[in-house]
N, C-alpha and C positions, 0 to 999 in steps of 0.2 A: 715775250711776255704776253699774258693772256690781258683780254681789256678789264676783266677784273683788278689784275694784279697793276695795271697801268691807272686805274684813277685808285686804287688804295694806297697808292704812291702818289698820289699828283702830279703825273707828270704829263706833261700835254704831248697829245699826238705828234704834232708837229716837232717834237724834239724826237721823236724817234724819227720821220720822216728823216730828218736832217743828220740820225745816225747812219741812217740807212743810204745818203746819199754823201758819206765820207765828208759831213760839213763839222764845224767845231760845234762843240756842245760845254757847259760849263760840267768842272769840276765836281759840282753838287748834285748833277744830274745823275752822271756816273756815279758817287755815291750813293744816291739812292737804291740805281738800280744793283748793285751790290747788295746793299743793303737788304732788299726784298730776295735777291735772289740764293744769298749767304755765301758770295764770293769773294774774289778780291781782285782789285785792278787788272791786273795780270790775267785772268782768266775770260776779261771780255774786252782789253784794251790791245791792241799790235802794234809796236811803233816800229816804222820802216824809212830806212836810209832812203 
């Protein structure tokens, strides 16, 4: 996401940092970023065994 689209979302840097280093993030987060991006879970989430 561009830093546009990152503070029209409110979402603070550091929650992507922490996407980006495999840590947990809330539920609401990842909604948003769906939200902005016109996705759905599935398209930005991988759950692995």
């Amino acid at each position: 996401m561009t830093t546009y689209r990152t503070i029209k979302t409110k979402i603070a840097p550091s929650k992507f940092t922490k996407l980006n280093n495999d840590q947990q993030v809330s539920l609401d987060i990842l909604a948003r970023i769906c939200l902005e991006l016109n996705c759905v879970f599935d398209d930005i989430v991988e759950i692995e065994k």
